[in-house]
KEKE-3310 file (N, C-alpha, C; in steps of 0.2 Angstrom, whole numbers, plus 5000, padded with zeros to 4 digits):
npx = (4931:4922:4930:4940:4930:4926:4938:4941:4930:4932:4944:4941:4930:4939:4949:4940:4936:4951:4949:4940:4945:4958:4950:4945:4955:4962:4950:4951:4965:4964:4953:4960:4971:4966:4961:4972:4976:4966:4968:4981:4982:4974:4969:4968:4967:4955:4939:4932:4922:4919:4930:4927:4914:4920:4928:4916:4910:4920:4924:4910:4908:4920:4920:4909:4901:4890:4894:4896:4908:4920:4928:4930:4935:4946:4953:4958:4967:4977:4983:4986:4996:5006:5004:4995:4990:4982:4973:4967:4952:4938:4941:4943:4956:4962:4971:4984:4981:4981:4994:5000:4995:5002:5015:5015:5011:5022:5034:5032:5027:5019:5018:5028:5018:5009:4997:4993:4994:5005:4997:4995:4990:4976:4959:4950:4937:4921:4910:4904:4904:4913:4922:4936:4952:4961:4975:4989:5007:5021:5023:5037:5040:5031:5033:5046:5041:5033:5040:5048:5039:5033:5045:5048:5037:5038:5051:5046:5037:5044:5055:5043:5042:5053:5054:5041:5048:5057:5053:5048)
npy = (4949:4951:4950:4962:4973:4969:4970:4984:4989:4987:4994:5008:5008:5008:5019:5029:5025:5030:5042:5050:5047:5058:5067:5071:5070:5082:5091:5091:5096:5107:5114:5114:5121:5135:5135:5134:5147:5157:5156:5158:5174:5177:5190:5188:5173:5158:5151:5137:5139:5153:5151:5144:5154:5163:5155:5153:5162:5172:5162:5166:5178:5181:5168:5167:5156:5146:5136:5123:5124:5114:5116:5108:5095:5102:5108:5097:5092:5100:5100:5087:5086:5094:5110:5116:5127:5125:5135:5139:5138:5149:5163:5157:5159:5172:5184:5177:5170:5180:5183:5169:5170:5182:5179:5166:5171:5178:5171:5158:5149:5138:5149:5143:5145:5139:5140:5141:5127:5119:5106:5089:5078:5068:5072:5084:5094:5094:5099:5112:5122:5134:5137:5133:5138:5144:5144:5146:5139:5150:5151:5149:5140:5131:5127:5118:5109:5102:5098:5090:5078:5075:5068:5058:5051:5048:5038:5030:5024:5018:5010:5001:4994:4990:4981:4972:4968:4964:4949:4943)
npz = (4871:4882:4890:4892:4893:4905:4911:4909:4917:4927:4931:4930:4940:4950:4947:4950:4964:4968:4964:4971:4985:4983:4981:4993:5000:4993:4999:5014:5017:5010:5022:5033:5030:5026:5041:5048:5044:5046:5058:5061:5058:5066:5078:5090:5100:5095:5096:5095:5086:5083:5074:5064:5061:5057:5046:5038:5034:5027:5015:5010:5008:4998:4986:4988:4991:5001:5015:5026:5037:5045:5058:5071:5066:5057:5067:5074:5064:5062:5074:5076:5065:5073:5077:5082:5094:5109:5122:5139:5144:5142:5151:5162:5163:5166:5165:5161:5149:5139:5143:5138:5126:5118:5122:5114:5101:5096:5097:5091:5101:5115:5130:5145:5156:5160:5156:5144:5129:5119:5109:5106:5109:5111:5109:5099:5107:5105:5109:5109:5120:5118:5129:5124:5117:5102:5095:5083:5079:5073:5056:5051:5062:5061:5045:5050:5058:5050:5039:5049:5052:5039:5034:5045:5041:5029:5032:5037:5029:5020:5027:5029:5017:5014:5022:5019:5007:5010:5017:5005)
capx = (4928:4918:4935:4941:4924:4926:4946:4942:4925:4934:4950:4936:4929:4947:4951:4933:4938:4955:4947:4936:4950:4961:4946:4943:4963:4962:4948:4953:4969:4959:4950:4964:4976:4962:4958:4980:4978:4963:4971:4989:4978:4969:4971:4967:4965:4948:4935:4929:4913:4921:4933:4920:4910:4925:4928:4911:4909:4926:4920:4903:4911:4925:4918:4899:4901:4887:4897:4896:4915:4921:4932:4933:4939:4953:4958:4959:4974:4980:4982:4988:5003:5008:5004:4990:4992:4975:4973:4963:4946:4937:4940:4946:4963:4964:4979:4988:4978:4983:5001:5004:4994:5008:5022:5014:5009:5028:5040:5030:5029:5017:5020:5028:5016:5003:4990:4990:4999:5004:4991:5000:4987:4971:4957:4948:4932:4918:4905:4902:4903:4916:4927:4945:4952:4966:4981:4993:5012:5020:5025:5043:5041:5026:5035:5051:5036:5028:5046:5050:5031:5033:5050:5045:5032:5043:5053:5042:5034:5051:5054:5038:5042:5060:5051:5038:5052:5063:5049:5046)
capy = (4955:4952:4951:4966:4977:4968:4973:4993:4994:4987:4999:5012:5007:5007:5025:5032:5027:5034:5050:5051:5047:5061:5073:5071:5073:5088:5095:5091:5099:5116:5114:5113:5129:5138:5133:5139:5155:5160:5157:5162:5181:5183:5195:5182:5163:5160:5146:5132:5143:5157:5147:5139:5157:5167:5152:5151:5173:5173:5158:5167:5185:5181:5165:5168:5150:5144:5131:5123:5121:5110:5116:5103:5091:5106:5107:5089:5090:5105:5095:5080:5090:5097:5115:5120:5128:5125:5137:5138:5140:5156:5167:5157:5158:5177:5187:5173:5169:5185:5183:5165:5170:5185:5174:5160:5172:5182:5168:5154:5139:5142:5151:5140:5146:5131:5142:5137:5120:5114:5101:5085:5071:5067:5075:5094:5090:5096:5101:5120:5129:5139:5138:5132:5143:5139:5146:5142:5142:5154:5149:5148:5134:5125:5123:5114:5104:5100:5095:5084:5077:5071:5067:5053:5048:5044:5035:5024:5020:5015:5004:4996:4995:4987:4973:4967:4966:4956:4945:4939)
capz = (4872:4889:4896:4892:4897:4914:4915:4909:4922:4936:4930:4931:4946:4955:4947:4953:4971:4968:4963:4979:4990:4981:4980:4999:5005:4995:5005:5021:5016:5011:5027:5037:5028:5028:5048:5047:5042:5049:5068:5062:5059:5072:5084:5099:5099:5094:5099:5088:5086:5082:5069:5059:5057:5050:5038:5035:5031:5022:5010:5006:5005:4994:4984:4986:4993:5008:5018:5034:5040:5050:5062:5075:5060:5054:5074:5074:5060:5066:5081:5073:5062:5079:5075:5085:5104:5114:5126:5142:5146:5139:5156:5167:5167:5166:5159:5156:5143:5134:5142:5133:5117:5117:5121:5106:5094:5096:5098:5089:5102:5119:5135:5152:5163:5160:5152:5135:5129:5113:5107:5104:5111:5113:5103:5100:5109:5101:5113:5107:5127:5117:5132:5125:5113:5098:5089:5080:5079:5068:5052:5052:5065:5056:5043:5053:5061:5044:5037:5051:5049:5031:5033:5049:5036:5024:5033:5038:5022:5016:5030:5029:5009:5014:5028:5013:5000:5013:5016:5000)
cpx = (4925:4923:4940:4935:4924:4934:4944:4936:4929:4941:4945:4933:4934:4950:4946:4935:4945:4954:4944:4941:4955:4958:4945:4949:4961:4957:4949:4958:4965:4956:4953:4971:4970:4961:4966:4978:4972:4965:4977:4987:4976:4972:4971:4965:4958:4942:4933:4923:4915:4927:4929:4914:4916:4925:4924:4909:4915:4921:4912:4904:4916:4927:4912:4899:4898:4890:4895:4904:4916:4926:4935:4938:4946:4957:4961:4965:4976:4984:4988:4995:5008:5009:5001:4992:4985:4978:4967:4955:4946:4935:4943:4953:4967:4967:4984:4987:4983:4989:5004:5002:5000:5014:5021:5015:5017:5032:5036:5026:5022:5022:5022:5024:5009:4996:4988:4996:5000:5002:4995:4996:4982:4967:4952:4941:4929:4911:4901:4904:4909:4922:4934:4946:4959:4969:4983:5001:5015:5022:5031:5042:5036:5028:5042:5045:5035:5032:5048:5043:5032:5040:5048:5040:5036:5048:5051:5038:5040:5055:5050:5036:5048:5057:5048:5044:5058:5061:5049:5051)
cpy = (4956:4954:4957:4972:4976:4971:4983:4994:4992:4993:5005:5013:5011:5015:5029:5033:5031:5040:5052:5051:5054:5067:5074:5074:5080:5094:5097:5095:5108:5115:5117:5119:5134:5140:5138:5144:5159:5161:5158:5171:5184:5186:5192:5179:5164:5152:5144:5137:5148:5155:5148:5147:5161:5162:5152:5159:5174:5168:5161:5173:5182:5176:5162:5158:5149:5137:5130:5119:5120:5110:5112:5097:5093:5107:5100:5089:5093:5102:5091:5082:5093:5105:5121:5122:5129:5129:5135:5140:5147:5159:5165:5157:5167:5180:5182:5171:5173:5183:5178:5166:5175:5182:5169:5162:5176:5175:5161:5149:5145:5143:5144:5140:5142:5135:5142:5132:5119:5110:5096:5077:5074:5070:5080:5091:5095:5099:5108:5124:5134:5141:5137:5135:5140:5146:5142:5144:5145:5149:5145:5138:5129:5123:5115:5108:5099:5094:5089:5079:5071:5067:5058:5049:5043:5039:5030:5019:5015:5008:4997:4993:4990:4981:4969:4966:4961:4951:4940:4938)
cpz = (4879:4893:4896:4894:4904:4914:4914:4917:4929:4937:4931:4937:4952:4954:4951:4960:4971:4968:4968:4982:4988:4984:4989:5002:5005:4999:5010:5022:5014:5017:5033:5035:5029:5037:5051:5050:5046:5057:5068:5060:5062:5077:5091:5095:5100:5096:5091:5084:5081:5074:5062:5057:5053:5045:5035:5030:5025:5017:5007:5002:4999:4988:4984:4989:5000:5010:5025:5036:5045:5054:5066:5069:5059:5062:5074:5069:5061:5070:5080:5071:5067:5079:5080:5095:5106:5121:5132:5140:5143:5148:5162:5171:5165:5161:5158:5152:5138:5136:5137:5126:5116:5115:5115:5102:5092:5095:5094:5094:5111:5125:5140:5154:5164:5156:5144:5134:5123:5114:5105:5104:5112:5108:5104:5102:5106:5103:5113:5114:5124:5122:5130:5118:5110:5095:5088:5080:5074:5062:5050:5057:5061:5051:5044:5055:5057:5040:5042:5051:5044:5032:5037:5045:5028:5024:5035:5033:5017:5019:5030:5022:5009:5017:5022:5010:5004:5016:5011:4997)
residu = (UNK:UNK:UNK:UNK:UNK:UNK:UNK:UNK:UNK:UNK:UNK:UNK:UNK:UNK:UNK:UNK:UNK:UNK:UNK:UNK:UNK:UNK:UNK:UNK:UNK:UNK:UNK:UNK:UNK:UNK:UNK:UNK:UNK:UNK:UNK:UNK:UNK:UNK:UNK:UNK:UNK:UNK:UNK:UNK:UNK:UNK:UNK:UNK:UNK:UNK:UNK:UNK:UNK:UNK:UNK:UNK:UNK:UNK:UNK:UNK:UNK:UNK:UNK:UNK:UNK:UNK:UNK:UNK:UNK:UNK:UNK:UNK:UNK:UNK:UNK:UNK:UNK:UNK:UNK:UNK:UNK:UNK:UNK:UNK:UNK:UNK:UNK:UNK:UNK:UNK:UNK:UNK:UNK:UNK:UNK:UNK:UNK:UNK:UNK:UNK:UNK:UNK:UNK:UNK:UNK:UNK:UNK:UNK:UNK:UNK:UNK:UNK:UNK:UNK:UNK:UNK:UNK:UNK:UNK:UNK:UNK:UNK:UNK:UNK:UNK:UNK:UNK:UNK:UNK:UNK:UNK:UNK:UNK:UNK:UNK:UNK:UNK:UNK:UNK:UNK:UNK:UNK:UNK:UNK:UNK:UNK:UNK:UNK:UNK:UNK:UNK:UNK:UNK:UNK:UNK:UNK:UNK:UNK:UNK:UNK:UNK:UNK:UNK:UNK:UNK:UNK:UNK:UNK)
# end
């Protein structure tokens, strides 16, 4: 009898953390669609600051819900997913600001002309001065992103799934 009370709580235990780990993905996952769409809407690329209060105004309006979102976090896998276009500086790089958010927000991907970059390395600094400002690429391409994404992921796991099994 003892040894079946010890195999369900540790079976309980082990689903518990499974349920934590699940429950968290899927935040980060709403965190970061939400973070999407509020930068594939906007009218201009918007600062972390600026990010983090719409999602924080939508969520209260529209689900009475007081949150503190975390934008740096949702750039950060934005980022990660290869989705996101970091622009410059808030003013210092003029009209090309507006010209590449134009050229990003039309044709999905950023402008040439050095003033906004897809995001691909390194990571969304977090310092608030509101100077670097984010989009995103349209839809159509994030999803080809998202598909070669998972698809790379997949491969890998299958890989790494084949090396153990030809190990042992």
């Amino acid at each position: 009898m003892s040894d079946l009370l010890r195999e369900r709580t540790i079976a309980s235990q082990e689903g518990a953390i499974e349920y934590l780990s699940a429950s968290a993905s899927l935040q980060q996952f709403k965190q970061c669609a939400l973070a999407y769409t509020l930068l594939a809407i906007a009218d201009e690329p918007l600062t972390e600051e600026q990010l983090a209060t719409q999602a924080e105004q939508l969520l209260k309006q529209r689900l009475n819900l007081v949150v503190r979102f975390d934008a740096a976090e949702a750039l950060s896998e934005l980022e990660r997913f290869g989705v996101l276009i970091e622009h410059g500086s808030n003013g210092a790089d003029g009209p090309d600001t507006d010209a590449a958010w134009s050229t990003a927000s039309s044709s999905g991907s950023a402008s040439t002309n050095g003033s906004a970059s897809r995001s691909g390395s390194g990571s969304i600094s977090s310092d608030g001065d509101g100077g670097t400002r984010y989009s995103v690429v349209s839809g159509e391409e994030a999803k080809v992103t998202l598909e070669t994404h998972w698809a790379n992921l997949l491969s890998t796991r299958v890989a790494q799934i084949m090396d153990a099994f030809d190990e042992s």
